[in-house]
N, CA and C atoms as an extended XYZ file, in Angstrom:
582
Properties=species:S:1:pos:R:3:atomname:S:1:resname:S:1:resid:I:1 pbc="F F F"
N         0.852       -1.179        0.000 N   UNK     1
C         0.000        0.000        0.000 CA  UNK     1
C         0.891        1.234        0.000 C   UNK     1
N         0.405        2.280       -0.576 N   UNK     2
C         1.329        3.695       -0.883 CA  UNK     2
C         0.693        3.973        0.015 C   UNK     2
N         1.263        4.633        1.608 N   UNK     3
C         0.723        5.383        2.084 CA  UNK     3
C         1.041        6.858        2.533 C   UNK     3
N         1.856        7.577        1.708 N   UNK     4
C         2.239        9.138        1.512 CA  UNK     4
C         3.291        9.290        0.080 C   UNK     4
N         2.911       10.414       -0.386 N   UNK     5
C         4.084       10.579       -1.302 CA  UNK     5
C         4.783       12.130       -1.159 C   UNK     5
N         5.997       12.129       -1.333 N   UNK     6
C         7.091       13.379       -1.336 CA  UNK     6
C         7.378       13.734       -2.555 C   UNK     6
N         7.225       14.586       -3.718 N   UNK     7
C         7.752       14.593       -4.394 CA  UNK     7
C         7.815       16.135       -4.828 C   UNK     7
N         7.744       16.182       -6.739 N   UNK     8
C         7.172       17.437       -7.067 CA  UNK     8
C         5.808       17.491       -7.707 C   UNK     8
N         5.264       18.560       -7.448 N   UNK     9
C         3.802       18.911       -8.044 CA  UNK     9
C         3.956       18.788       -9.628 C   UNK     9
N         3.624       18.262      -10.502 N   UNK    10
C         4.027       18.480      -12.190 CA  UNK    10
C         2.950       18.973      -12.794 C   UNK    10
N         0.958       18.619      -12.468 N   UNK    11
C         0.355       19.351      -12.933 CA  UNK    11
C        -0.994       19.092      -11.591 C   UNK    11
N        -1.751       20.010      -12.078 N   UNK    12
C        -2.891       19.951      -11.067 CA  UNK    12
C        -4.288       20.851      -11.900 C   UNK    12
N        -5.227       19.933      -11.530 N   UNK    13
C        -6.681       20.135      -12.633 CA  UNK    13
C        -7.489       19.600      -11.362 C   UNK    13
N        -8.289       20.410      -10.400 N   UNK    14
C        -8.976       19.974       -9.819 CA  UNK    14
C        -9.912       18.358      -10.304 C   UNK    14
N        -9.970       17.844       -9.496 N   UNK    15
C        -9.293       17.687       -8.473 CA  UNK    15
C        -8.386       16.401       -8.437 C   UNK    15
N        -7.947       16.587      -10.214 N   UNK    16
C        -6.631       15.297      -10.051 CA  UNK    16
C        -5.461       16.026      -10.027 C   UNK    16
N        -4.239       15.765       -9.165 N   UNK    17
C        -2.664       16.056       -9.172 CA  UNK    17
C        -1.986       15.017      -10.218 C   UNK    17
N        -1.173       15.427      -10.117 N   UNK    18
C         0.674       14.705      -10.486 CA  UNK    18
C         1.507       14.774       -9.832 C   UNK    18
N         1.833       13.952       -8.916 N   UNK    19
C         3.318       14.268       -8.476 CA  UNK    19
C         4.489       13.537       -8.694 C   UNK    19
N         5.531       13.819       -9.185 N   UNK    20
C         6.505       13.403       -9.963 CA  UNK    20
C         7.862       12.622       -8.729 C   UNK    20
N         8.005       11.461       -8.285 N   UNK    21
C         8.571       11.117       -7.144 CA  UNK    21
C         9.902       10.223       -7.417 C   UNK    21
N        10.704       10.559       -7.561 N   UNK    22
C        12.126        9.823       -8.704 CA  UNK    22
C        11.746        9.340       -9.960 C   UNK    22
N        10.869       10.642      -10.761 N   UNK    23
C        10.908        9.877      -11.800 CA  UNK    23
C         9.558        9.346      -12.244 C   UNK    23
N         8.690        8.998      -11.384 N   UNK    24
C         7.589        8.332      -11.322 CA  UNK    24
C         6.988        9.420      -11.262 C   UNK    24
N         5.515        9.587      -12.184 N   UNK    25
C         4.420       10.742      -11.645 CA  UNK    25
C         3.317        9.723      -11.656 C   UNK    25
N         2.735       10.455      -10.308 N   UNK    26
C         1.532        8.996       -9.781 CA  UNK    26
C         0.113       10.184       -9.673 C   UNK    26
N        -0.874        9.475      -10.594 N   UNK    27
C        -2.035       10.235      -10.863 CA  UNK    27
C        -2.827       10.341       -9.054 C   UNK    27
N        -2.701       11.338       -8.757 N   UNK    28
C        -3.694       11.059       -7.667 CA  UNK    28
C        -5.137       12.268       -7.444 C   UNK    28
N        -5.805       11.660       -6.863 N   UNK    29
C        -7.373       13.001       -6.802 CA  UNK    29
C        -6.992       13.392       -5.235 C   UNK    29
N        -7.759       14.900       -5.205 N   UNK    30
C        -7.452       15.056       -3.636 CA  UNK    30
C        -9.198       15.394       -3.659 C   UNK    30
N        -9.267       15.763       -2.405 N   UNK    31
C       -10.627       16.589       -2.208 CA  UNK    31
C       -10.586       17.809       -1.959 C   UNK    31
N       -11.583       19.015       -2.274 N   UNK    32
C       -10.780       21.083       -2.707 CA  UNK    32
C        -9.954       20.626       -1.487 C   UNK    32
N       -10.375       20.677       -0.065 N   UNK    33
C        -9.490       21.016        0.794 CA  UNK    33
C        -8.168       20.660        0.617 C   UNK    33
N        -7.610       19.603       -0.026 N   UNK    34
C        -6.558       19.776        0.068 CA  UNK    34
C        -6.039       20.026       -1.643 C   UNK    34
N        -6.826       20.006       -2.433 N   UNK    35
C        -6.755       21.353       -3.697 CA  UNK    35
C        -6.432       22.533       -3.490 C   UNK    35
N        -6.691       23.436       -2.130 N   UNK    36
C        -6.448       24.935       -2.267 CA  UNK    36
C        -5.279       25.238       -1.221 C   UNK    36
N        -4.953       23.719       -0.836 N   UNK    37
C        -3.628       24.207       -0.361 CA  UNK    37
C        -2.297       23.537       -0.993 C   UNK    37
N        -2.931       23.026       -2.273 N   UNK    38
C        -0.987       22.760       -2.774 CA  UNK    38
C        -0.255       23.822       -2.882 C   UNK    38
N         1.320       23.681       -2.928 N   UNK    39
C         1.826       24.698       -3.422 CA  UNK    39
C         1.439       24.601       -4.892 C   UNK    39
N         2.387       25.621       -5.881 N   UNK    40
C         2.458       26.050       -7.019 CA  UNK    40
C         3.204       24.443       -7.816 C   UNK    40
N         2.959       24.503       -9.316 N   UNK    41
C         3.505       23.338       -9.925 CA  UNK    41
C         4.935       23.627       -9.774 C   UNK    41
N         5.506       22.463      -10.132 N   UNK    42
C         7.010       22.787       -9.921 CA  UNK    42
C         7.292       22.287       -8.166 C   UNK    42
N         6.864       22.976       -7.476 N   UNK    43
C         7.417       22.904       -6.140 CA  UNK    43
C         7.276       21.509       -5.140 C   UNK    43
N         7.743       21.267       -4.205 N   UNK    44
C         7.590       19.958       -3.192 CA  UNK    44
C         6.364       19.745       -3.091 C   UNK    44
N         6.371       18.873       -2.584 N   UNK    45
C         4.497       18.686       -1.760 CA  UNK    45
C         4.793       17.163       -0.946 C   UNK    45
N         4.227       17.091       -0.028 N   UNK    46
C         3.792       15.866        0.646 CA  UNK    46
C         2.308       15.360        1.073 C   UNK    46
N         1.825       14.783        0.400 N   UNK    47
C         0.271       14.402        0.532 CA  UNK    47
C         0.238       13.064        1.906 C   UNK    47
N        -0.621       12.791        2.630 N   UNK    48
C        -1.085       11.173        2.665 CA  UNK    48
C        -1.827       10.887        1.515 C   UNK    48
N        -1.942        9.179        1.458 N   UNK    49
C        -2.318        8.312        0.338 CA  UNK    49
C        -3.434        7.767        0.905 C   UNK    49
N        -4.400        7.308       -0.065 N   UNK    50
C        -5.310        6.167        0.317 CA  UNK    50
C        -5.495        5.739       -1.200 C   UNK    50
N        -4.319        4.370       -0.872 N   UNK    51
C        -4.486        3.206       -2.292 CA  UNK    51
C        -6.331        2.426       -2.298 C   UNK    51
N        -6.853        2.857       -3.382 N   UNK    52
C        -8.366        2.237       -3.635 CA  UNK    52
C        -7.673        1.302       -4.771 C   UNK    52
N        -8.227       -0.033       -4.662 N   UNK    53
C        -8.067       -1.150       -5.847 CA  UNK    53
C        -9.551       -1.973       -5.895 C   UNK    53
N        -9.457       -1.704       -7.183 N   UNK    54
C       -10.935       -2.300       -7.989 CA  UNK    54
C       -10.704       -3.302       -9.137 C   UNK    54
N       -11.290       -3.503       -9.248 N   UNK    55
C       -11.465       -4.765      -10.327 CA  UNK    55
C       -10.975       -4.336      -11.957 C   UNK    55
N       -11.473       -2.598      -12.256 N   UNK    56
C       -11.270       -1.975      -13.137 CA  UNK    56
C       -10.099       -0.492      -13.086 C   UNK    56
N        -9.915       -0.777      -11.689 N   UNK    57
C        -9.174        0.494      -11.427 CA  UNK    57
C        -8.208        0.558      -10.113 C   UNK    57
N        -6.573        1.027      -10.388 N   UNK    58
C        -6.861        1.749       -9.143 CA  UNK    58
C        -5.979        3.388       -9.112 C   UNK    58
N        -7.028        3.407       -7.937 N   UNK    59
C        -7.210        4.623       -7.587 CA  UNK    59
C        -6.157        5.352       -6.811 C   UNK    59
N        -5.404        6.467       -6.551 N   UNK    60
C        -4.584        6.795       -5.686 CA  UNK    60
C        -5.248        8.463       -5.200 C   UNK    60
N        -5.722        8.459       -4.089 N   UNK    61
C        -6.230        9.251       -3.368 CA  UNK    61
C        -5.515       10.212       -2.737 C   UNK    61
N        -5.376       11.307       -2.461 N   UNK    62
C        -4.219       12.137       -1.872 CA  UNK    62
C        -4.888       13.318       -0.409 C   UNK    62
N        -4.285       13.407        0.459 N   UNK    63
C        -4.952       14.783        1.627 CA  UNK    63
C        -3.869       15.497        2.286 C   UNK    63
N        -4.303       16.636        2.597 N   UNK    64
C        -2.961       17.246        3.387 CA  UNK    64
C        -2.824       16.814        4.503 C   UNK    64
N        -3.522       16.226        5.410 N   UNK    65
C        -3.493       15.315        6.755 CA  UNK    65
C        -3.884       14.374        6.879 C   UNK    65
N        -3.258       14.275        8.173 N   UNK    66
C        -3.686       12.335        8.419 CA  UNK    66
C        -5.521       12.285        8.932 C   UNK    66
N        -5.767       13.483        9.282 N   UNK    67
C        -7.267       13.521        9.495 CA  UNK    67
C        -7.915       13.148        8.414 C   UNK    67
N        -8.028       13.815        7.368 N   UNK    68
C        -8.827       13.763        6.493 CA  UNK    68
C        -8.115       12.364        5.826 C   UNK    68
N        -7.635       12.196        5.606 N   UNK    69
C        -7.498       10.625        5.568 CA  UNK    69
C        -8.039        9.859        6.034 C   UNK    69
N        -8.054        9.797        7.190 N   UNK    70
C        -8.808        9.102        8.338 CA  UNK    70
C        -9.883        8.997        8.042 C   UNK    70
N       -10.778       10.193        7.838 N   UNK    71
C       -12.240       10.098        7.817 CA  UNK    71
C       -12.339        9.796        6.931 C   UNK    71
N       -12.100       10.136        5.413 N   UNK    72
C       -12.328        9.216        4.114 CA  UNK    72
C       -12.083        7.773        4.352 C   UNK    72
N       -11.132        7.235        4.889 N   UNK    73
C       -11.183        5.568        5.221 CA  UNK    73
C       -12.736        5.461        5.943 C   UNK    73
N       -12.732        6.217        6.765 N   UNK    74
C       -13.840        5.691        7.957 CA  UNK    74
C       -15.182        5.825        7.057 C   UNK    74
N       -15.612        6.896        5.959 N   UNK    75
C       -16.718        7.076        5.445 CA  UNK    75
C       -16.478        6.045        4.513 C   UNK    75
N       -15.604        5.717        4.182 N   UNK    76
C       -16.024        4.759        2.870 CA  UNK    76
C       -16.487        3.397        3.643 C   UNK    76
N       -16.106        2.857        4.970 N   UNK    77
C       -17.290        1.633        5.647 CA  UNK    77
C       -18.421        1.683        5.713 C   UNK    77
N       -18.900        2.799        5.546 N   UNK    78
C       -20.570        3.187        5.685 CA  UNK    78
C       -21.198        2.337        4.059 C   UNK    78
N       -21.928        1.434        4.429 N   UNK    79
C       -22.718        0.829        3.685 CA  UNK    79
C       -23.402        1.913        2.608 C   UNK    79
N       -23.289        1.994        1.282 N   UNK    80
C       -23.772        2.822       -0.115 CA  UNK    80
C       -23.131        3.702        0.124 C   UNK    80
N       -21.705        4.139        0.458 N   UNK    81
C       -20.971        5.311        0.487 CA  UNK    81
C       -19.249        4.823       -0.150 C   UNK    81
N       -19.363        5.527       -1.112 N   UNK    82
C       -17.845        5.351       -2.557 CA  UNK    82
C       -17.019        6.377       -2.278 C   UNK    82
N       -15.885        6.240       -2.705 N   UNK    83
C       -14.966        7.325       -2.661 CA  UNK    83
C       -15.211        8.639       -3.444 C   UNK    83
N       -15.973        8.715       -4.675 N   UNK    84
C       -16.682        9.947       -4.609 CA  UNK    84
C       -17.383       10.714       -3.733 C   UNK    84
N       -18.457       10.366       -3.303 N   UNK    85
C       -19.261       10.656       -1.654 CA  UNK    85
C       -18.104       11.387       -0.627 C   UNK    85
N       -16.886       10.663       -0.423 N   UNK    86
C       -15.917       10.542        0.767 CA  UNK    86
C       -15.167       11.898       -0.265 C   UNK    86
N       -15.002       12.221       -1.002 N   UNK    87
C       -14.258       13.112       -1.645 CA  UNK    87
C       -15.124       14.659       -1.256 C   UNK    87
N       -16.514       14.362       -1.656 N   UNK    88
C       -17.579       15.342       -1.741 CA  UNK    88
C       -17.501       15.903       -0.003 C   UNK    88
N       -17.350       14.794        0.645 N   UNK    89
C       -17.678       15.401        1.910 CA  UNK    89
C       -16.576       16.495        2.715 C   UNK    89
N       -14.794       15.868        2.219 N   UNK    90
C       -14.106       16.813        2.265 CA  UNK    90
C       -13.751       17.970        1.841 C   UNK    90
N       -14.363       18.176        0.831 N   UNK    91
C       -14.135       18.773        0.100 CA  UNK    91
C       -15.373       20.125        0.046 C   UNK    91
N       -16.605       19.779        1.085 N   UNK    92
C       -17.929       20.201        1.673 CA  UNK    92
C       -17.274       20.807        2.989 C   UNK    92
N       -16.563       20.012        3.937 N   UNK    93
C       -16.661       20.428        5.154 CA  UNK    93
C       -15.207       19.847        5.757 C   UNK    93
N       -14.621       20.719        6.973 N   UNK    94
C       -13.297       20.122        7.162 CA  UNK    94
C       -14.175       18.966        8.188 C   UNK    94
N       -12.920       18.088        8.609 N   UNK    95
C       -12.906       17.285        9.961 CA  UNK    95
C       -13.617       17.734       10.535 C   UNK    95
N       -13.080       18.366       11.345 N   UNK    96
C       -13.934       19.009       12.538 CA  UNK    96
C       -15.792       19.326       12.403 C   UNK    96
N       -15.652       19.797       11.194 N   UNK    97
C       -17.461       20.199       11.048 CA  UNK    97
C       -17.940       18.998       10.493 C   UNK    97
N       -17.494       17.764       10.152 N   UNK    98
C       -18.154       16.858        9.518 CA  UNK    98
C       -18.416       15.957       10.877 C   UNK    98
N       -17.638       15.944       12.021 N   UNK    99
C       -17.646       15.248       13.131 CA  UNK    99
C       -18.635       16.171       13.963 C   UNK    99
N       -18.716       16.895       13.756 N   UNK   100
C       -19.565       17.860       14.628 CA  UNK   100
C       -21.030       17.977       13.766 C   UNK   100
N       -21.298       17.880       12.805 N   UNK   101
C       -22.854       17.265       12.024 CA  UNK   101
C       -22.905       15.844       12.953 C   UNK   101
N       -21.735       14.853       12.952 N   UNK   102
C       -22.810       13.539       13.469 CA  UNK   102
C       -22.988       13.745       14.816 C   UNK   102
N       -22.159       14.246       15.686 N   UNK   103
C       -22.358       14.702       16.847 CA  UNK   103
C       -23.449       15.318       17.045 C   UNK   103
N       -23.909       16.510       16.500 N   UNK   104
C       -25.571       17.013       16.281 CA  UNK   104
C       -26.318       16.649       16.024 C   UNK   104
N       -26.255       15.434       14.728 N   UNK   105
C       -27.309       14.888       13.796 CA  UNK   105
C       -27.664       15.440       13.325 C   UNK   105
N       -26.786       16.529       12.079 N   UNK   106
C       -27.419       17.509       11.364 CA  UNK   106
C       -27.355       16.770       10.059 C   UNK   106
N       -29.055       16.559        9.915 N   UNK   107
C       -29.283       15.941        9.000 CA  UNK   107
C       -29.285       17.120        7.622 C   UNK   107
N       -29.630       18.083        8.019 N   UNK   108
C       -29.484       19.819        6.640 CA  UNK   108
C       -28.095       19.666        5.965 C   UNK   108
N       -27.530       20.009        7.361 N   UNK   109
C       -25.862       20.202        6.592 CA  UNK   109
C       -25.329       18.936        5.552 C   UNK   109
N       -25.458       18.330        6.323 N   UNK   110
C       -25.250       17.246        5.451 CA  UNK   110
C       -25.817       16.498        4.069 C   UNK   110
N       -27.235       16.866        3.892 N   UNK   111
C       -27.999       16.690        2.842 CA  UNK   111
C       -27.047       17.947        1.810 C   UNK   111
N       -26.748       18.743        2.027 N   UNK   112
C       -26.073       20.046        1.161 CA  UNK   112
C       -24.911       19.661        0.374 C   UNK   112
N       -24.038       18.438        1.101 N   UNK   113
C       -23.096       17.655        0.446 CA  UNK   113
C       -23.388       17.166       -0.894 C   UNK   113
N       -23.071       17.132       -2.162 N   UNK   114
C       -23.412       16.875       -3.551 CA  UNK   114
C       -23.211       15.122       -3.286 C   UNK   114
N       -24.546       14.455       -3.593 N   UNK   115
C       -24.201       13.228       -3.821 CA  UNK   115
C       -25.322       12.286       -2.548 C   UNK   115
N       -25.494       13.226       -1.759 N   UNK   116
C       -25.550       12.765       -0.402 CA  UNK   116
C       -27.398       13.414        0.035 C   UNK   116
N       -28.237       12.667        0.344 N   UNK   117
C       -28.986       13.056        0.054 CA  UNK   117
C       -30.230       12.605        1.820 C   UNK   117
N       -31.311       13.100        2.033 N   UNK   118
C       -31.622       12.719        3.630 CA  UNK   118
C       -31.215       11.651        4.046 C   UNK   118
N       -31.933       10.362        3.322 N   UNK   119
C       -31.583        9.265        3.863 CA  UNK   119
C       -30.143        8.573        3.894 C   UNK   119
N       -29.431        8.970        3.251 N   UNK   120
C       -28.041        9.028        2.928 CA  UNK   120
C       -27.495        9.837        4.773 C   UNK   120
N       -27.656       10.713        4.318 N   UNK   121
C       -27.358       11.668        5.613 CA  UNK   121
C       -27.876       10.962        6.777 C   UNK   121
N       -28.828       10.395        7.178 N   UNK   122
C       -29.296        9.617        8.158 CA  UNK   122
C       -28.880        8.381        8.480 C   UNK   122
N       -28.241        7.819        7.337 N   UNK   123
C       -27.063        6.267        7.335 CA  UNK   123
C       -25.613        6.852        7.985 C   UNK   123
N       -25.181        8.002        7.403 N   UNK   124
C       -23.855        8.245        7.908 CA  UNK   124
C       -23.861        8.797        9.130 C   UNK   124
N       -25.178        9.299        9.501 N   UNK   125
C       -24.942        9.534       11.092 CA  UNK   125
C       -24.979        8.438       12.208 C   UNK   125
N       -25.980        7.847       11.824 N   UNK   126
C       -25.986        6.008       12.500 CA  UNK   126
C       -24.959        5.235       12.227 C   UNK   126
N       -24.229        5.171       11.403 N   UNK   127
C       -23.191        4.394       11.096 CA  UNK   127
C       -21.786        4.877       12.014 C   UNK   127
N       -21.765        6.374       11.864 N   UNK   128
C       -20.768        7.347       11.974 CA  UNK   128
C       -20.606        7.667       13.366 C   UNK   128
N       -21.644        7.517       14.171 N   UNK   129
C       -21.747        7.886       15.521 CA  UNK   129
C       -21.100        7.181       16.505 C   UNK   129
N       -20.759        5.850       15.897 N   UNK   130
C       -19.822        4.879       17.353 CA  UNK   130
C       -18.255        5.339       16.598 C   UNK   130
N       -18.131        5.740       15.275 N   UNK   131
C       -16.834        5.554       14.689 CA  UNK   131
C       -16.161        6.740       14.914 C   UNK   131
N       -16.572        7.849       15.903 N   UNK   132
C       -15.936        8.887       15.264 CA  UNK   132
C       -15.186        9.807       16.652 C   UNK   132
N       -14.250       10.019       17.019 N   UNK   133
C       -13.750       10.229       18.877 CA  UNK   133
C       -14.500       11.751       19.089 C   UNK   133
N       -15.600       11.216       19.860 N   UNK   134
C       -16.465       12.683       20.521 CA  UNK   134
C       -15.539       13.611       21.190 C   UNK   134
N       -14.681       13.035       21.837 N   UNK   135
C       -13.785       14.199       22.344 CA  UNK   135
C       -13.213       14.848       21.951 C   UNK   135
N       -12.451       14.244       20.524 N   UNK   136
C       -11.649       14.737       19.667 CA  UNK   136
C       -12.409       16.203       19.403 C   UNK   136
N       -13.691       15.320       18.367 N   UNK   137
C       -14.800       16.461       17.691 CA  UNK   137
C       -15.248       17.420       18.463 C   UNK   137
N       -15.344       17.129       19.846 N   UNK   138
C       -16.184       18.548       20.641 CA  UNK   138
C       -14.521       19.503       20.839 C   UNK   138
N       -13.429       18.766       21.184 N   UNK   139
C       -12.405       19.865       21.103 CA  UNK   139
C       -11.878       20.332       20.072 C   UNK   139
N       -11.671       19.867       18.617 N   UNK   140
C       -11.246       20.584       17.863 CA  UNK   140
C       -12.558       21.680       16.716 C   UNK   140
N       -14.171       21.254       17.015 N   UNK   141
C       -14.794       21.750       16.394 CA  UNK   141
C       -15.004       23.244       16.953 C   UNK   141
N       -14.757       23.624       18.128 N   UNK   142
C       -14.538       24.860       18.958 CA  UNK   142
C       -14.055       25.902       17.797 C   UNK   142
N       -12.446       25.273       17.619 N   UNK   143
C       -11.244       26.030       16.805 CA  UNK   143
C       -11.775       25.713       15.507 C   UNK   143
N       -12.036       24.966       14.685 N   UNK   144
C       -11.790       25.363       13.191 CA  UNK   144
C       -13.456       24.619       12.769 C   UNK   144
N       -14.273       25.154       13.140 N   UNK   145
C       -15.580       25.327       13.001 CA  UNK   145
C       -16.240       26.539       12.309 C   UNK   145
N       -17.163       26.339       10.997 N   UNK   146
C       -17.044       27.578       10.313 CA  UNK   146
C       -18.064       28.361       11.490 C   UNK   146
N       -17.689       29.627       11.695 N   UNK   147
C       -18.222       30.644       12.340 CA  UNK   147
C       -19.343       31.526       12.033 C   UNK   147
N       -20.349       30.850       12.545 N   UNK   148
C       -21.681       31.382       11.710 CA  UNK   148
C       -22.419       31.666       12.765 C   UNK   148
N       -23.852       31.915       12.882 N   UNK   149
C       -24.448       32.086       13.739 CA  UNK   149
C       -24.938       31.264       14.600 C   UNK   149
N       -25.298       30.214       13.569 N   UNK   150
C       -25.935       29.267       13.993 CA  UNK   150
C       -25.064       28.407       14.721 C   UNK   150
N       -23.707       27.744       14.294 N   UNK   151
C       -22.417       27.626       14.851 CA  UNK   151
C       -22.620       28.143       16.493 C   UNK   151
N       -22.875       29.224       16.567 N   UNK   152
C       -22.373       30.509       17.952 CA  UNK   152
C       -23.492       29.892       18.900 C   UNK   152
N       -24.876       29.521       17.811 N   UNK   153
C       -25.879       29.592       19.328 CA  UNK   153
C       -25.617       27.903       19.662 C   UNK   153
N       -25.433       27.267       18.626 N   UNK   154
C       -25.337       25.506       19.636 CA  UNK   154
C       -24.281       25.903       20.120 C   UNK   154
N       -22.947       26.106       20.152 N   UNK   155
C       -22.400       26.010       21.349 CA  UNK   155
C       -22.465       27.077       22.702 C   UNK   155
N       -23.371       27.693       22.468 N   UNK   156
C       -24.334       28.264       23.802 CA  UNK   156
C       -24.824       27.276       24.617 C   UNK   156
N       -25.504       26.746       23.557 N   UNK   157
C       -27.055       25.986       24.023 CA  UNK   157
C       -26.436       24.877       24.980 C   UNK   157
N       -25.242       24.120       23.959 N   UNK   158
C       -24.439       22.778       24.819 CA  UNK   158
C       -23.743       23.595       26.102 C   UNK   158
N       -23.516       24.966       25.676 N   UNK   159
C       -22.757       25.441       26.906 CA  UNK   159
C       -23.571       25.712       28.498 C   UNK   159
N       -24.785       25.917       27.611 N   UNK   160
C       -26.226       25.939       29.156 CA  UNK   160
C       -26.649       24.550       29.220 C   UNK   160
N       -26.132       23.709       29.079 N   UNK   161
C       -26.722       22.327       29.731 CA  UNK   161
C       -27.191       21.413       28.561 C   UNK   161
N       -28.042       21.951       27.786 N   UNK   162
C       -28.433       21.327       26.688 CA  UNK   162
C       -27.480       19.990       25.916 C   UNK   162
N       -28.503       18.961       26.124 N   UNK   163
C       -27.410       17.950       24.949 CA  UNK   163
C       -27.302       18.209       23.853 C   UNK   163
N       -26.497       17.630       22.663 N   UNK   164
C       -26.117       18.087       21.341 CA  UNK   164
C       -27.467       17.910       20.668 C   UNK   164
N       -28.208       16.390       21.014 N   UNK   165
C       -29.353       16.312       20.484 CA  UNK   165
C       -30.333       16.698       20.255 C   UNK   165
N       -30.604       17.468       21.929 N   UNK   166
C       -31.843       18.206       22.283 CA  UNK   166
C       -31.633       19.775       21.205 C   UNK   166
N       -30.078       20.318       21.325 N   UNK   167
C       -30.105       21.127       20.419 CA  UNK   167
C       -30.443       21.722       19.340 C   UNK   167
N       -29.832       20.105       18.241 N   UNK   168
C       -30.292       20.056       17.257 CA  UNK   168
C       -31.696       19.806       16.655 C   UNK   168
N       -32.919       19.344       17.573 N   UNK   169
C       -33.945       19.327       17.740 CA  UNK   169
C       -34.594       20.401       17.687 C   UNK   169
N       -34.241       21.352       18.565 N   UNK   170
C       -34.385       22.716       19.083 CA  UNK   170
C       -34.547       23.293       17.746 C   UNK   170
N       -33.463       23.731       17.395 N   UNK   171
C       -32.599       24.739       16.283 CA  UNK   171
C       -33.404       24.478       14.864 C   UNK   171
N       -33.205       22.645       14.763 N   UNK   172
C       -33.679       22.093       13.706 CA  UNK   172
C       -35.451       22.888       13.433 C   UNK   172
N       -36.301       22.943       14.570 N   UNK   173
C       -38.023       23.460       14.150 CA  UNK   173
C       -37.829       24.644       14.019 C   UNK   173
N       -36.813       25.499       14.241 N   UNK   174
C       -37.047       26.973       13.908 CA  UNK   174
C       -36.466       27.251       12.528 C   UNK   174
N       -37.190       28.321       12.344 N   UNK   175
C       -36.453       29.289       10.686 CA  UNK   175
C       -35.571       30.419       11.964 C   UNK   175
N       -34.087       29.954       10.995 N   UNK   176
C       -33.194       30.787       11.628 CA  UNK   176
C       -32.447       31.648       10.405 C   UNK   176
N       -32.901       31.501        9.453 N   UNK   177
C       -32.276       31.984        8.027 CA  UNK   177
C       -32.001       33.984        8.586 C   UNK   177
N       -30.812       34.338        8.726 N   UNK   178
C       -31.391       36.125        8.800 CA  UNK   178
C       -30.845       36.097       10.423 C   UNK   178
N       -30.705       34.875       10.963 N   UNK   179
C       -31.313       35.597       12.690 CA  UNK   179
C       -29.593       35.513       12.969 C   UNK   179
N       -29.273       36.412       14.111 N   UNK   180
C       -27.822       36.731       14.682 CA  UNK   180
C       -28.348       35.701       15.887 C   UNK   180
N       -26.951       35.282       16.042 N   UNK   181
C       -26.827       34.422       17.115 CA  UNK   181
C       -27.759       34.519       18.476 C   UNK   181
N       -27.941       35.358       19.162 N   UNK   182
C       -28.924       36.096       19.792 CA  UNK   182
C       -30.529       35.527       19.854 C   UNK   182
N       -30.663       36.443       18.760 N   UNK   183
C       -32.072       35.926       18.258 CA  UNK   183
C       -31.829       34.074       18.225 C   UNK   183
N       -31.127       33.490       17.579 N   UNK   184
C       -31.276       32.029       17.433 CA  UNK   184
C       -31.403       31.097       18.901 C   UNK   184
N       -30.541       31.727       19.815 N   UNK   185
C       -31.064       31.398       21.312 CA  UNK   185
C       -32.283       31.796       21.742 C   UNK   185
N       -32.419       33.160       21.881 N   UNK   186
C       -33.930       33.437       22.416 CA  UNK   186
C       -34.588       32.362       21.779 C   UNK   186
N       -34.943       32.454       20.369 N   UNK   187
C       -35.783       31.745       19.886 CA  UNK   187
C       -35.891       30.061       20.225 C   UNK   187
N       -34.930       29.351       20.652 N   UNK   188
C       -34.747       28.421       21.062 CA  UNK   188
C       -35.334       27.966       22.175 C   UNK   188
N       -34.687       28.998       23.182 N   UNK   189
C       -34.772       28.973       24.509 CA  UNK   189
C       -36.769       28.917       24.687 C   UNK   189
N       -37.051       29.919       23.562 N   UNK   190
C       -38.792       29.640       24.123 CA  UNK   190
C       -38.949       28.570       23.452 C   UNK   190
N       -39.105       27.797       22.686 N   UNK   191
C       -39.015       26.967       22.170 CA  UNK   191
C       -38.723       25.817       23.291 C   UNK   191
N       -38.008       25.911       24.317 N   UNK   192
C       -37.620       25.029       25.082 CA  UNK   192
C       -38.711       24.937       25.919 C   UNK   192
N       -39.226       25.998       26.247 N   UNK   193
C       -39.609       26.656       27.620 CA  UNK   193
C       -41.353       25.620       27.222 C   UNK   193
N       -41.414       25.670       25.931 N   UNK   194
C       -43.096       25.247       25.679 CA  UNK   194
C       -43.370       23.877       26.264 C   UNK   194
């Protein structure tokens, strides 16, 4: 199994690379995230690998970390989920926010993923939920969690007692489209109160 390569960048076309490694250039796909951080052609690069072998193909997969590696291995066990899907999702959301949807059970965010659709979204959270280190996800989704509003009021809500679930329950019956973090608690909070 190839599992990292060092070499040089030779061409790059979202979202397949080249990297040229004594000589050898080995076709590999990344997902954007780690598309918008190669360097320039010409220059070094070090990817992780994930060797896919098929009957008709194989595949050489590329990420800038061992995370997102990780989770593409881990999504591709999920029963009707391919390495396209596992590409879409990195390439949708880092680590951290994709561990922090199953942690919530955000079935929205996740339907938004190209490919991936409710009931889809409802397999990878059941599947995804024993596979994925809660501790990890509640500490690193803090830091590199996109910063939105809605973002701001669940970790209020978990911060006043609320479980992730009850949250997403919460959050999930309201129209929050427009509302500042603020408003998305109040509105919650009565919501709770009923």
């Amino acid at each position: 199994m190839i599992g990292s390569l060092r070499g040089n960048l030779t061409f790059k076309k979202a979202p397949a690379i080249i990297i040229e490694c004594n000589g050898v250039g080995y076709d590999v796909e990344t997902p954007m995230s780690t598309f918008f951080e190669l360097p320039a052609v010409g220059e070094e690069l070090f990817l992780f690998t994930h060797l896919l072998v098929r009957e008709d193909a194989q595949i050489l997969y590329g990420f800038a970390t061992d995370d997102e590696r990780s989770l593409f291995r881990t999504v591709l066990k999920v029963r009707g989920i391919g390495a396209k899907i596992g590409l879409a999702v990195l390439s949708a959301m880092s680590v951290a926010g994709f561990n922090r949807c199953i942690e919530y059970e955000d079935t929205t965010a996740l339907s938004k993923i190209p490919g991936i659709g409710k009931k889809t979204a409802e397999r990878l959270i059941i599947e995804m939920r024993d596979r994925i280190d809660k501790s990890v996800a509640s500490d690193t989704a803090a830091i590199t969690v996109e910063q939105g509003a809605k973002s701001e009021a669940v970790d209020a809500l978990v911060a006043l007692g609320y479980k992730p679930a009850e949250v997403n329950k919460l959050i999930g019956k309201l129209d929050v489209d427009g509302q500042s973090a603020e408003g998305i608690i109040r509105l919650a909070l009565r919501q709770a109160a009923q």
